[in-house]
N, C-alpha and C positions, 0 to 999 in steps of 0.2 A: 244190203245197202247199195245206193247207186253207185259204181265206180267214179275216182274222181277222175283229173286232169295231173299227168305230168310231164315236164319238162326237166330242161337244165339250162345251167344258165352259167358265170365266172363271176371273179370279184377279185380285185385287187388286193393280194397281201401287202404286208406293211411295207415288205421287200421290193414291192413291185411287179412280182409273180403272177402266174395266174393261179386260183382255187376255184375248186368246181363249190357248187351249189344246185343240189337235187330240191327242184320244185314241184308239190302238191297240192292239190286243189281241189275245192269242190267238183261236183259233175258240173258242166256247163248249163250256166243261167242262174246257178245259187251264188248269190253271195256269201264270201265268209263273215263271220261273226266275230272272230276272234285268229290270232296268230301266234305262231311260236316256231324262233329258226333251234334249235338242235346240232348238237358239238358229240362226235365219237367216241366211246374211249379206246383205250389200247395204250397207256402208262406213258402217253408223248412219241412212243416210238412204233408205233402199228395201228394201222386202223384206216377207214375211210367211211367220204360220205355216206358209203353203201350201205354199213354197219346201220343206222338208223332209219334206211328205207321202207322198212316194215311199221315202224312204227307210225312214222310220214304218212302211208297210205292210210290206214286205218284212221289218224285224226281229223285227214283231210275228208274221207266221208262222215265224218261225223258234222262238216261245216265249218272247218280251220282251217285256214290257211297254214300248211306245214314244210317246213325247210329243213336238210339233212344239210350243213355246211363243212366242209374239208378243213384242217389248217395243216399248216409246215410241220413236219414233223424233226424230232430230234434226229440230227445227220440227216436229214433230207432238206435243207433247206433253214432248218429251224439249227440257232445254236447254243437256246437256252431256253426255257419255260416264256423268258419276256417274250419271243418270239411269237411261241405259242398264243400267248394273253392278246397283244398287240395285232394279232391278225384275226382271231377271236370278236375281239371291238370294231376291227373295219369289216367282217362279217355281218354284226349287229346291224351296222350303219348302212351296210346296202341292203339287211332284210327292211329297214325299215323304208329307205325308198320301195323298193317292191311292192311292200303291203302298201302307201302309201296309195300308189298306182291301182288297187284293190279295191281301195276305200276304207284302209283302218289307217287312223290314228294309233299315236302312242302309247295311247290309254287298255288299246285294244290287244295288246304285243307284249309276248313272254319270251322268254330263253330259254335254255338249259341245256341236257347233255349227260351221258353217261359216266362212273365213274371219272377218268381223268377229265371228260367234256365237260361230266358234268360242274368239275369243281374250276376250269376255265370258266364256264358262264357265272359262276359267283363270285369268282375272282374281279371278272369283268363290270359286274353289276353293283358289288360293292365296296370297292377298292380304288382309289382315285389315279387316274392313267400315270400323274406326274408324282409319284409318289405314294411311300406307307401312309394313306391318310384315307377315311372313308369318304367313299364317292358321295360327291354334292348332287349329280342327278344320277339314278341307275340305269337310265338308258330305256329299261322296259318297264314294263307295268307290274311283272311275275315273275318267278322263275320255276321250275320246272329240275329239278337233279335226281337222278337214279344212280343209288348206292356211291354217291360224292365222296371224298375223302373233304370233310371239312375243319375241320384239328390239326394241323401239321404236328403239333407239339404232344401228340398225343401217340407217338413213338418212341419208344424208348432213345435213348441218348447216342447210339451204338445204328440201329435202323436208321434214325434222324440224317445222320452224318451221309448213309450211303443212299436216302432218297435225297438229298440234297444234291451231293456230287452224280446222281443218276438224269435229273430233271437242270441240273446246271444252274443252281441255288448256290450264291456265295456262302460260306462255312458261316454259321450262324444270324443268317435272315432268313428262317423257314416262317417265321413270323409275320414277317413281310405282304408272304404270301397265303398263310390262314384266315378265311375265314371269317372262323368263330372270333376275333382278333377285334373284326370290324361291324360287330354288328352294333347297330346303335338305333333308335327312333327313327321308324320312316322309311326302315329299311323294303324294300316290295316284298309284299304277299308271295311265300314259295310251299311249294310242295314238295316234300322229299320222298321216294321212294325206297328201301331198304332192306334184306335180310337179315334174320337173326343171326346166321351162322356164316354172316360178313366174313371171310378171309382177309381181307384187305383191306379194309374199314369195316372197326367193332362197331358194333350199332351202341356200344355206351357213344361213344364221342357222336353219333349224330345224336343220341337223345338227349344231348349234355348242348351242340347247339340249338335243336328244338328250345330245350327249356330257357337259354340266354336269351333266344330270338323272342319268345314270349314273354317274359320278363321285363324285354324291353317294350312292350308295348306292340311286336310286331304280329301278323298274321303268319303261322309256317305250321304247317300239318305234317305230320311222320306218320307215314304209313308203314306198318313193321310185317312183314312175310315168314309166317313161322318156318324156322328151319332151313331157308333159302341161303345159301353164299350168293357171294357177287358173281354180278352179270344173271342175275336170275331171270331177267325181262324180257329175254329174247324168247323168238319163237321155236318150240320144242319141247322137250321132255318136262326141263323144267315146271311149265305149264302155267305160270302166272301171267303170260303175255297179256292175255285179254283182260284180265284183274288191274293189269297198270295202263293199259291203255283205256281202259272204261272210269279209272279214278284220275288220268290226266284229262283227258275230254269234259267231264265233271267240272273236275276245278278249273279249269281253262271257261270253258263256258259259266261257270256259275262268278267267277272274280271279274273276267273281261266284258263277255258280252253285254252288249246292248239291253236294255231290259223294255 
């Protein structure tokens, strides 16, 4: 495939900060089809945009416009999860000037992110900024999440307490921030990517929101990785890299693009 185009670029956090934003692109003179900015994971406390470079590249030859976005982390700048969320959303908001600059619309524009990214960009997309209440618009078109924790409540009572106090969740609004919580009609079209032998997140609780998210009338595919724990998407031994990067490009082109 042709190599594409990268750059970098910043974006105001909510604080005022600066975060980087790794940009990928087609080779010069194609337009993109379709877009998607991308969130790290690393449990709020490690990680960077770097972490999703790989996959950036690879979607960007495929004719996506692809973003790796940074956010604050906890003790670095970040001093709860709203942090995280809130900087997340004004990421959103300047990939979509971006693509705009491109020639996509919002119709044309997903999210997502890995583990903790990935459940910031669903946090974002369907979760209302001013409140536990689901979002009236979700921002993007899609989302996009690899092996997400989408169930808070799907912890036992004892774990609950000390992912709470870890991510900076007041003692009992882990609800707040789940999910499965807020899905309702209308929610966008997502993709979920997952392993069977999830550490981190059991794949019951994502196949328990697949089935809500259906239910409700929405579009969301689970794709299940026999055998795989988290973070299996990376490049390496693992070996499923191109399996998730061949069924994100898929759904990315087959829900956004242009027909």
């Amino acid at each position: 495939m042709t190599p594409g185009r990268e750059s970098s670029t910043i974006y105001e956090a909510a604080d005022g900060s600066e975060l980087p934003m790794l940009l990928f692109e087609p080779a010069e003179g194609t337009q993109p089809v379709a877009g998607i900015v991308m969130f790290h994971g690393g449990a709020l406390r490690k990680g960077s945009a770097d972490g999703l470079a790989p996959h950036c590249r690879q979607l960007a030859s495929r004719g996506i416009f692809a973003v790796s976005a940074g956010y604050r982390l906890l003790d670095e700048g970040a001093v709860s999860i709203d942090d995280c969320i809130a900087d997340v959303r004004r990421a959103v908001e300047h990939f979509l000037s971006l693509a705009a600059l491109r020639g996509l619309d919002s119709s044309r524009l997903a999210s997502g992110g890995s583990s903790a990214g990935g459940h910031l960009a669903l946090v974002a997309a369907m979760i209302a900024p001013d409140g536990p209440r689901p979002a009236p618009k979700p921002g993007v078109a899609a989302v996009v999440a690899l092996n997400p924790v989408v169930d808070l409540l799907a912890y036992p009572p004892e774990q609950l307490r000390t992912l709470e106090q870890d991510v900076g969740i007041a003692a009992g609004r882990a609800t707040d921030y789940s999910p499965i919580e807020f899905v309702r009609p209308g929610n966008p079209p997502m993709l979920i990517q997952h392993g069977t032998h999830d550490e981190v997140a059991s794949i019951d609780q994502v196949r328990r929101f697949r089935d809500v998210m259906v239910q409700a009338g929405n579009d969301c595919t689970l794709l299940e990785y026999e055998r795989a724990e988290h973070a299996f998407h990376y490049p390496g031994p693992a070996g499923h890299f191109n399996d998730v990067i061949d069924a994100t490009a898929e759904f990315l082109l087959d829900r956004l693009a242009e027909n």
